[in-house]
N, C-alpha and C positions, 0 to 999 in steps of 0.2 A: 437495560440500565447499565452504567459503567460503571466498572468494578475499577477503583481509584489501583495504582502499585506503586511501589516505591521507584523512583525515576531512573534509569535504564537506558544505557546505549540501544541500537537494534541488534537484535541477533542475528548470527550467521544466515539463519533463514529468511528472517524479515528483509535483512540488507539484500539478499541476493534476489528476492522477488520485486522489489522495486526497485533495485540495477535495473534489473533484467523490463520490469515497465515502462520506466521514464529511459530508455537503451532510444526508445522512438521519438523522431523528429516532429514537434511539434511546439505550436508558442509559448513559452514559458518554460520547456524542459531542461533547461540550459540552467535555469536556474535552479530547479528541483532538484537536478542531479547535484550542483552544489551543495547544496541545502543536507544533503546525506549523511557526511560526515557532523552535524550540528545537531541532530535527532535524537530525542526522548521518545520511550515509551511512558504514557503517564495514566494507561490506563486501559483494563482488557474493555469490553464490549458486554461481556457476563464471567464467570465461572468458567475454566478452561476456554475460553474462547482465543482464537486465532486472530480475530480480528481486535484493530488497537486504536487508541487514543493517542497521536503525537504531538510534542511541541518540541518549534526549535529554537536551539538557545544560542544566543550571543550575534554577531553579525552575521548576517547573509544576504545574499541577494534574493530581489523580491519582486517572485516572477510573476508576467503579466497575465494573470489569470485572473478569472473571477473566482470568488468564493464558489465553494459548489465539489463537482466531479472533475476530475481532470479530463481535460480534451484527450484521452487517448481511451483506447478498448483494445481490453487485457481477457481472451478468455479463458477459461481451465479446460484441457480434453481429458479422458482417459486413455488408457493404453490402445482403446481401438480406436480412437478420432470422438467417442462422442464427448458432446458439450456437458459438464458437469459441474459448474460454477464461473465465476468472474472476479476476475481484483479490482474492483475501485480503491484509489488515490484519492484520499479527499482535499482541501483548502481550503485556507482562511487566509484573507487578507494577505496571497501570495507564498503563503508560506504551508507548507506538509502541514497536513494535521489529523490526518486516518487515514488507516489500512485496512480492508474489510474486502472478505474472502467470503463473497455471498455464493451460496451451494447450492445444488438444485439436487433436493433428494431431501430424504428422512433425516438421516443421520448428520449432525454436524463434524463438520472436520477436525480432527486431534491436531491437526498440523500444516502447515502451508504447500502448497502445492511445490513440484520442483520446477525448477526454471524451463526445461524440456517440454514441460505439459499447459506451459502459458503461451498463447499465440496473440501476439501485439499486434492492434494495427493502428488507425490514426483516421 
């Protein structure tokens, strides 16, 4: 269930994991990267949670996407290569609308991954 917050730029962290996402060639990202500068966070996922709720505010361009996942695959490794979670990009009607840093393991993540540990492909 989404924990509502008071509306919010993206942080240093958020911005640079989905730079570093939408960095890959794919239909619509041209416009998502746009879209970046425009970003609310408007809401966690739960209680400390990593993963977020966005909206974007004011004009932007409105990429050809479908609602849904974004065309692209984002995974997380650890420091030896293994696979340890994925960042989906969500949308709505073209426009950014979650961030969610799904883990694979017990424990949920206090924090985003660094850009290093993300392998884009398309």
């Amino acid at each position: 269930m989404s924990v509502p917050v008071e509306p919010r730029p993206l942080n240093s962290g958020e911005r640079a994991v989905m730079g570093h996402v939408l960095s890959a060639d794919f239909p619509g990202s041209e416009e998502l990267r746009c879209q970046l500068d425009n970003v609310e966070v408007v809401a966690q996922w739960g209680v400390g949670s990593v993963s977020v709720d966005l909206v974007v505010r004011g004009d932007f361009p409105v990429a050809p996407v479908p609602s849904g996942v974004a065309p692209v695959e984002a995974t997380v490794v650890d420091q030896s290569g293994e696979l340890v979670g994925e960042i989906i990009l969500w949308t709505q009607s073209g426009a950014l609308s979650g961030l969610e840093y799904a883990w694979y393991g017990d424990e949920p993540p206090a924090f985003l991954p660094a850009v290093d540990r993300i392998v884009v492909t398309t």
